[in-house]
RONUBA-798935 format. One record per residue (C-alpha): residue in one letter; residue number from 0; z, x negated, y negated. Coordinates in pm, 1 decimal. Example, Ala and Ser with C-alpha at 12.3 -4.5 7.8 and 13.67 -1.06 7.14 Angstrom:
<pts>
resn = A, resi = 0, c3 = 780.0, c1 = -1230.0, c2 = 450.0
resn = S, resi = 1, c3 = 714.0, c1 = -1367.0, c2 = 106.0
</pts>
This chain:
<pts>
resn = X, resi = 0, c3 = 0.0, c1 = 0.0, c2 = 0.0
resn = X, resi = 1, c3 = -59.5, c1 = -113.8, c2 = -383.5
resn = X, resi = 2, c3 = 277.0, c1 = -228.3, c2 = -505.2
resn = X, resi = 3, c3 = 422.9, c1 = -23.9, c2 = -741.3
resn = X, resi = 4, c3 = 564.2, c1 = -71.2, c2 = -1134.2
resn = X, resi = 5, c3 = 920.0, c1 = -121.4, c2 = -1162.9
resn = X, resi = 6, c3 = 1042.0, c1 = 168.1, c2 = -1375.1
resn = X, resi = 7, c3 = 1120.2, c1 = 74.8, c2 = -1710.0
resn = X, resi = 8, c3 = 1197.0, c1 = 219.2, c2 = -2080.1
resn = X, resi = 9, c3 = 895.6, c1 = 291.3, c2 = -2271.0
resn = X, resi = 10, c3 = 982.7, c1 = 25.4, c2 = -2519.6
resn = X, resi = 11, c3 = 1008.4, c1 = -208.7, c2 = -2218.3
resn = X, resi = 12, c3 = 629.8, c1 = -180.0, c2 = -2082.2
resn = X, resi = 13, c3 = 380.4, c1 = -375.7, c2 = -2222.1
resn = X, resi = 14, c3 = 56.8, c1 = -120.5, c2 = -2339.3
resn = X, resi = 15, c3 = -175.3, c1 = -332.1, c2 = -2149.4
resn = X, resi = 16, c3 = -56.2, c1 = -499.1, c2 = -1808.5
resn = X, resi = 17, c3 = -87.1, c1 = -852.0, c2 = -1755.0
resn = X, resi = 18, c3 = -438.8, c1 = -933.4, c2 = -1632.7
resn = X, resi = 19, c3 = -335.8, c1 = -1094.6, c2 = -1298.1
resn = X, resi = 20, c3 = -135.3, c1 = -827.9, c2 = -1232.5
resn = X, resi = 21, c3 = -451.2, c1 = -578.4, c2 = -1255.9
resn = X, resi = 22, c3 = -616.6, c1 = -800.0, c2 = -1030.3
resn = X, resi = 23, c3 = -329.3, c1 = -814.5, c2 = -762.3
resn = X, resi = 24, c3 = -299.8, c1 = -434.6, c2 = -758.6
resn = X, resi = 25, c3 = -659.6, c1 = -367.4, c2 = -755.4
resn = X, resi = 26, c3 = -724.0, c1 = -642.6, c2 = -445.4
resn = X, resi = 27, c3 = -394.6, c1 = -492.2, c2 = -276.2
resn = X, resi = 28, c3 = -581.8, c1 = -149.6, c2 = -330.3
resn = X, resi = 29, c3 = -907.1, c1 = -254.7, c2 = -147.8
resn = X, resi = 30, c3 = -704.5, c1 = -409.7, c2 = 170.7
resn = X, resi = 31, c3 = -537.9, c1 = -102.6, c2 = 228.0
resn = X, resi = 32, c3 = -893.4, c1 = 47.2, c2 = 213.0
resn = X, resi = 33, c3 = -1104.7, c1 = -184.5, c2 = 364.5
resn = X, resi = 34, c3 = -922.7, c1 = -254.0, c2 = 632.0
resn = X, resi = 35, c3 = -816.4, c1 = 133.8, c2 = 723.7
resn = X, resi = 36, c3 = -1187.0, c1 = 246.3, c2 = 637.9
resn = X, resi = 37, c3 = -1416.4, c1 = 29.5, c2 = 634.4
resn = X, resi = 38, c3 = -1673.7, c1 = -113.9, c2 = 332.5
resn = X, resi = 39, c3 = -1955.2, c1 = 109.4, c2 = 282.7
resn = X, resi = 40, c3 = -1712.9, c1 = 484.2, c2 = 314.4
resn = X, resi = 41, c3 = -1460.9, c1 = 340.3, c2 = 18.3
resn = X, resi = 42, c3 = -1599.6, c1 = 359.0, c2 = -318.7
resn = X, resi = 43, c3 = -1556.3, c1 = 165.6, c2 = -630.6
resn = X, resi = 44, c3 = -1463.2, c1 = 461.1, c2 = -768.9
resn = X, resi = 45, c3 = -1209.4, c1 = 520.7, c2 = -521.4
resn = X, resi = 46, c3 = -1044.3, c1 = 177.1, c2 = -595.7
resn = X, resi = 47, c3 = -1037.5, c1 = 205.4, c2 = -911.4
resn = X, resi = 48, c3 = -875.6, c1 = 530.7, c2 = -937.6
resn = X, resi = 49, c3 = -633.7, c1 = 445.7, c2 = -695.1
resn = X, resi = 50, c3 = -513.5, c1 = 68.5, c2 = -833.5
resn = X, resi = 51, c3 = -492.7, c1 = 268.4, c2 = -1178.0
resn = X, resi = 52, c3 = -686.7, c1 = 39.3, c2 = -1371.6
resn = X, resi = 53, c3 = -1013.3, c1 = 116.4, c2 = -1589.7
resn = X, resi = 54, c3 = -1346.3, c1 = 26.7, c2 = -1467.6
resn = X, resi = 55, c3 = -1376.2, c1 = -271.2, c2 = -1706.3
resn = X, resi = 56, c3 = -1082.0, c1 = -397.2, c2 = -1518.2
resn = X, resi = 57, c3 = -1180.5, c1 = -394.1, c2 = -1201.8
resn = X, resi = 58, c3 = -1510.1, c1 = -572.9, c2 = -1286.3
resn = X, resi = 59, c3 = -1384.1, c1 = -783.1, c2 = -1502.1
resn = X, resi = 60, c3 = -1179.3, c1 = -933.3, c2 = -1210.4
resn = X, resi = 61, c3 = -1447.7, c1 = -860.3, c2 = -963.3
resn = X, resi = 62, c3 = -1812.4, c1 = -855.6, c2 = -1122.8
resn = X, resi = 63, c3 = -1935.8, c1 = -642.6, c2 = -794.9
resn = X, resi = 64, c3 = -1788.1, c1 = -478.8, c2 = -517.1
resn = X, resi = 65, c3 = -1932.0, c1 = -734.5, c2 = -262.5
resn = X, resi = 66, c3 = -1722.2, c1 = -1005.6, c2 = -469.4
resn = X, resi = 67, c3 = -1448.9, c1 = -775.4, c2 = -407.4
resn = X, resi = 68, c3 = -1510.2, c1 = -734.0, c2 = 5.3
resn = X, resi = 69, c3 = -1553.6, c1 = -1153.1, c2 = -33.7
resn = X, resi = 70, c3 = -1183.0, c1 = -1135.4, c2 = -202.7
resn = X, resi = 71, c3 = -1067.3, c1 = -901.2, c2 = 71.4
resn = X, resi = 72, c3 = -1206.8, c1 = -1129.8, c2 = 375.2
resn = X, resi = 73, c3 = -1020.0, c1 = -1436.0, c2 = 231.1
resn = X, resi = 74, c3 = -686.4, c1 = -1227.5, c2 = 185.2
resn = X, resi = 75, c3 = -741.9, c1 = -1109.0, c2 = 535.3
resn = X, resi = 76, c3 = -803.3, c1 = -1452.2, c2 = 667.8
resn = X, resi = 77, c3 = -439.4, c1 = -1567.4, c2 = 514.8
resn = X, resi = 78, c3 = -238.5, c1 = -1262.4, c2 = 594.6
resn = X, resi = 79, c3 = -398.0, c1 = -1217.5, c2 = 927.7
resn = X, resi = 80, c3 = -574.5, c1 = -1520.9, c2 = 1107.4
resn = X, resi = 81, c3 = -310.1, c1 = -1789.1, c2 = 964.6
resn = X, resi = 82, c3 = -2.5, c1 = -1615.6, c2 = 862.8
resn = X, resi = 83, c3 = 5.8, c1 = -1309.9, c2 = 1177.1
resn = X, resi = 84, c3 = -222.9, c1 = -1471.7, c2 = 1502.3
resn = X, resi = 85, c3 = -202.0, c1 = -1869.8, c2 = 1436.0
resn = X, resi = 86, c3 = 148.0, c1 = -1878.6, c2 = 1315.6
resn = X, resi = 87, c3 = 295.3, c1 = -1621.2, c2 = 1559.0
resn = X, resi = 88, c3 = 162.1, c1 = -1811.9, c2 = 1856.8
resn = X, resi = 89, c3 = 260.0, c1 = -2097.3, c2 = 1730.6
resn = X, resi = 90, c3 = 618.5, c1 = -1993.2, c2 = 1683.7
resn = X, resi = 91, c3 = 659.9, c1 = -1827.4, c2 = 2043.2
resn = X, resi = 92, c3 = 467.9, c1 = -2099.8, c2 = 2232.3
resn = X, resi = 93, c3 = 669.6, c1 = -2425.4, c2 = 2319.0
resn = X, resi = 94, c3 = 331.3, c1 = -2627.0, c2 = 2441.0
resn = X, resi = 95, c3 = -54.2, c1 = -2570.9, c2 = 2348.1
resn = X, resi = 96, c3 = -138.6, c1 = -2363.6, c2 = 2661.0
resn = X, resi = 97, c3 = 182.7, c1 = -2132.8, c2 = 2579.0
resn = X, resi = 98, c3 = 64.7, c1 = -2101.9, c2 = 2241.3
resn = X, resi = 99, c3 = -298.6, c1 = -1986.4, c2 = 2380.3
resn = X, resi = 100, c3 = -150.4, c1 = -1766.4, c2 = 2559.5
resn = X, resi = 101, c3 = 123.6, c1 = -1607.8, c2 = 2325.3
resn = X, resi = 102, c3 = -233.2, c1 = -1498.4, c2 = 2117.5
resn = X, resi = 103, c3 = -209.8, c1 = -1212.7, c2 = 2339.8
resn = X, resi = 104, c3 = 159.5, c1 = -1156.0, c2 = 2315.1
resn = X, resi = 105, c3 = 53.3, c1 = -1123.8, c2 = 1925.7
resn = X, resi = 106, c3 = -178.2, c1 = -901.8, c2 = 2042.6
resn = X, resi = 107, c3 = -34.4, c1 = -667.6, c2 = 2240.5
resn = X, resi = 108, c3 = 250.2, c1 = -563.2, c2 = 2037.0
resn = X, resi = 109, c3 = 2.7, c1 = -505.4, c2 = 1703.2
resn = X, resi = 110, c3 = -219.7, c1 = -284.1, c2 = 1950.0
resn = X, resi = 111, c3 = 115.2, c1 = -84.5, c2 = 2019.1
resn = X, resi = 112, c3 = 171.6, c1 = -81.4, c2 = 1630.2
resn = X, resi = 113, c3 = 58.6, c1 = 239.1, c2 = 1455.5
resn = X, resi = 114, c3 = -111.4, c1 = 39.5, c2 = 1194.4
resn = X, resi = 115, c3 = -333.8, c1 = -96.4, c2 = 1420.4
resn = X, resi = 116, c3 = -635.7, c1 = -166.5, c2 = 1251.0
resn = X, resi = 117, c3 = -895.1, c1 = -440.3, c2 = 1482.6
resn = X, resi = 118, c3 = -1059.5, c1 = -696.2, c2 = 1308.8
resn = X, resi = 119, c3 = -1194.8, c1 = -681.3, c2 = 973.0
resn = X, resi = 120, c3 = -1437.4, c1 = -970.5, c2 = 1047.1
resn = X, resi = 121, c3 = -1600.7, c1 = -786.1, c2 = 1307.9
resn = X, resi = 122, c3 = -1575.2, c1 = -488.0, c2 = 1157.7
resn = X, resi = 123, c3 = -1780.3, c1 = -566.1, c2 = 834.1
resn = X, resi = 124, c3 = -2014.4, c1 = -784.5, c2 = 1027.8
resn = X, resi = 125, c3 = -2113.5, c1 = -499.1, c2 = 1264.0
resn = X, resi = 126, c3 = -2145.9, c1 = -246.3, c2 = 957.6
resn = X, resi = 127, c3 = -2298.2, c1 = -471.7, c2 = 676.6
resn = X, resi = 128, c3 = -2550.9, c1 = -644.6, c2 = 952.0
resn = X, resi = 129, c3 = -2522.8, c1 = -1088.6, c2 = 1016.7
resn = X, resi = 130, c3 = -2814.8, c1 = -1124.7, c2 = 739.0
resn = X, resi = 131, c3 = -2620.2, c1 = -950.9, c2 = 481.7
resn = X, resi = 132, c3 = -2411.9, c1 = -1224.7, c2 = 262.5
resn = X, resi = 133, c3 = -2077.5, c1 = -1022.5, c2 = 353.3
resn = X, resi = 134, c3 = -2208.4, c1 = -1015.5, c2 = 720.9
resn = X, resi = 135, c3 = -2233.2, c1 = -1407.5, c2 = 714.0
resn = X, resi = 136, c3 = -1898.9, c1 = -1481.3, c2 = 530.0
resn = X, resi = 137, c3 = -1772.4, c1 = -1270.3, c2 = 863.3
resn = X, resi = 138, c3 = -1893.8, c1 = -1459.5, c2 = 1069.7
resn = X, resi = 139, c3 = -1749.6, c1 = -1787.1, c2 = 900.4
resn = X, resi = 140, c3 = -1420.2, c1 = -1608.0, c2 = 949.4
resn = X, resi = 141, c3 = -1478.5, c1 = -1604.2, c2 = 1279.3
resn = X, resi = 142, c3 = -1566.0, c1 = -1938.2, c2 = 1319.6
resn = X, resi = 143, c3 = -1259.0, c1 = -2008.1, c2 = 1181.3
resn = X, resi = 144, c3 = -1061.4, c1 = -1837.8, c2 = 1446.9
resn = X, resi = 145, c3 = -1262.6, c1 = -2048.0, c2 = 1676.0
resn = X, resi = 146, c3 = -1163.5, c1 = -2364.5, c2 = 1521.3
resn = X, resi = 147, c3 = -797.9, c1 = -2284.1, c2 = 1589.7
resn = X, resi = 148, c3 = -828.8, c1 = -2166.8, c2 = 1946.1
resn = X, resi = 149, c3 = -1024.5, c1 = -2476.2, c2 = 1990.3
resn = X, resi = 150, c3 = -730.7, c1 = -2719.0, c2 = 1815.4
resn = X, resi = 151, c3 = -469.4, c1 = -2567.3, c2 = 2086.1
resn = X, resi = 152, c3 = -717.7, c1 = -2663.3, c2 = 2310.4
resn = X, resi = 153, c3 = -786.3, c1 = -2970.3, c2 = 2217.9
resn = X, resi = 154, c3 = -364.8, c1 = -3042.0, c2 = 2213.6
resn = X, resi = 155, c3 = -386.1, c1 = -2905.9, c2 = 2552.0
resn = X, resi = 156, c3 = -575.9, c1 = -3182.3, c2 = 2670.1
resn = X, resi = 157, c3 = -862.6, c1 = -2911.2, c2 = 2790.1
resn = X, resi = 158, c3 = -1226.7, c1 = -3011.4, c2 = 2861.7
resn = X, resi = 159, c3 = -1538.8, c1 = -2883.6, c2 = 2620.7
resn = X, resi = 160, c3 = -1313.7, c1 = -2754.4, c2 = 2410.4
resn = X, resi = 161, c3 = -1587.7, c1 = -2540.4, c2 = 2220.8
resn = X, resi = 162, c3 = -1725.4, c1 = -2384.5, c2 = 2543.5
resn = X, resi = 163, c3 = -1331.3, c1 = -2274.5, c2 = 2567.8
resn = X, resi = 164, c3 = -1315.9, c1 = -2147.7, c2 = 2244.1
resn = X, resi = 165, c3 = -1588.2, c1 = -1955.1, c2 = 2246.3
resn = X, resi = 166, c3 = -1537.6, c1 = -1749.4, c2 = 2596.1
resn = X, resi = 167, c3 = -1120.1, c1 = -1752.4, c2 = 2484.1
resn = X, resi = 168, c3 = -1288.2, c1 = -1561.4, c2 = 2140.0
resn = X, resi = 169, c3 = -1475.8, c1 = -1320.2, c2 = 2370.3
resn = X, resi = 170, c3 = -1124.8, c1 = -1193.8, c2 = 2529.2
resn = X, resi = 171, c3 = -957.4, c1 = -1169.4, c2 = 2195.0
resn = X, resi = 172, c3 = -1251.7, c1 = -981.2, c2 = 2031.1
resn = X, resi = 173, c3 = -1305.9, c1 = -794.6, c2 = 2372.0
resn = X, resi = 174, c3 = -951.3, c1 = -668.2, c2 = 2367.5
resn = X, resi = 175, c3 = -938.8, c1 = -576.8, c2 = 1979.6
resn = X, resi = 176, c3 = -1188.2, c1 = -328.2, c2 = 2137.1
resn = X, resi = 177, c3 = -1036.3, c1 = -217.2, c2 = 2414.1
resn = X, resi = 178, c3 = -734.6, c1 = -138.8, c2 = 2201.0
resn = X, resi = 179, c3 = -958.7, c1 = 33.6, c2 = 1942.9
resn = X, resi = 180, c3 = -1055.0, c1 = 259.8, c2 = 2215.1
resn = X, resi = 181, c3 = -708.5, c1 = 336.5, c2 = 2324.6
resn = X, resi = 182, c3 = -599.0, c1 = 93.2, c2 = 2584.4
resn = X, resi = 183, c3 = -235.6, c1 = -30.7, c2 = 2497.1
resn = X, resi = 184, c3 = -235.8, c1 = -258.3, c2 = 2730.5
resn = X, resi = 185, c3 = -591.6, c1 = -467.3, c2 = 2630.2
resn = X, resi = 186, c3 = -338.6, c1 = -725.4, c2 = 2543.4
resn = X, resi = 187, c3 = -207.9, c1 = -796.3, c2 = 2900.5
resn = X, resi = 188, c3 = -540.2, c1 = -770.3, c2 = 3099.9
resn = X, resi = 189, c3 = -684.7, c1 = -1049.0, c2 = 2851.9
resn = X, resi = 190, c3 = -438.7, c1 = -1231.3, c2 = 2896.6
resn = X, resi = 191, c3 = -433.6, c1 = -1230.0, c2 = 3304.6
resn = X, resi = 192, c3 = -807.4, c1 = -1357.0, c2 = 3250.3
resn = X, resi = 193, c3 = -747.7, c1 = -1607.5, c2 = 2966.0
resn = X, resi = 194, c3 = -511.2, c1 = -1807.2, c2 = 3227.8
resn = X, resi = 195, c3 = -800.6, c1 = -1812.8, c2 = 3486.7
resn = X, resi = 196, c3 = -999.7, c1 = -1970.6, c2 = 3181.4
resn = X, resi = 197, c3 = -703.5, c1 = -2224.9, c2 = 3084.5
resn = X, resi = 198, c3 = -749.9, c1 = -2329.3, c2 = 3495.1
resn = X, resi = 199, c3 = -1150.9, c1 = -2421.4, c2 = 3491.7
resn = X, resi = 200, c3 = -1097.7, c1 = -2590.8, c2 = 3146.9
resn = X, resi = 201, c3 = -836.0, c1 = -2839.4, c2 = 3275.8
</pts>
């Protein structure tokens, strides 16, 4: 949700919010959206109404709503492929090949979570199309993933570490679907498989 003002006297509030601020609420805004809703069914409009700012904000921050999605994918990247999946393996994994594996322990209690909401990466690559500039900063993002799966990997002492990464992405991605479609426990069958994977790439 966009964060809201701290009540305060009239006297107290400035008569035109700090332009950072604007900026904050307004990307805060288009996560919530984006990522419950996709790109192309939330509106500029609909931002903008809804972060409370004038139009002249909002591009003034963000000359066009594909620098916006841009802003969004790099917030999402932070909050969700560094600060949720890399650091919450890392935290309940006391070697590399427990840290692979905890991926799916991150996994399976978000699927349980009722804001569930898959990946945005693949999400705005499969509705924007790989060609399309926000398509191909997707798929960057997901690269990116890659490179981390392929660092515990690489700790782990595992051969052709990229050949890894890739197939270990396929479970992760192939589970985010599962779970979209309903199946709580995507998580846990990945994971079952990803071990057989971690035993052909010693």
């Amino acid at each position: 949700m966009a964060p809201r003002d701290a009540t305060a006297t009239d006297a107290a509030v400035p008569a035109v919010r700090p332009p950072a601020q604007a900026r904050e609420r307004i990307l805060e805004t288009a996560y919530e959206l984006f990522s419950r809703r996709g790109i192309r069914a939330v509106g500029v409009d609909e931002v903008i109404a809804r972060s409370q700012v004038a139009k002249a904000t909002l591009y003034r921050n963000f000359p066009s709503k594909d620098a916006l999605v841009l802003a969004f994918l790099q917030r999402r990247e932070q909050r969700w492929t560094l600060g949720f999946v890399e650091a919450g393996a890392r935290q309940r994994g006391a070697d590399p090949e427990e840290r692979l594996l905890a991926v799916f322990d991150v996994f399976d209690e978000w699927f349980r979570h009722p804001d569930f909401d898959a990946c945005a990466f693949v999400n705005v690559l499969l509705e924007m199309g790989r060609d399309h500039p926000l398509g191909q900063a997707s798929i960057g993002y997901l690269e990116n993933i890659r490179a981390i799966v392929r660092s515990l990997a690489e700790e782990a002492g595992l051969r052709d570490t990229d050949d890894f990464a890739r197939s270990w992405h396929i479970l992760m991605k192939g589970s985010i679907i599962s779970a979209a479609e309903g199946d709580t426990e995507a998580a846990r069958r990945a994971q079952d498989m990803a071990r057989m994977l971690i035993e052909r790439h010693r």
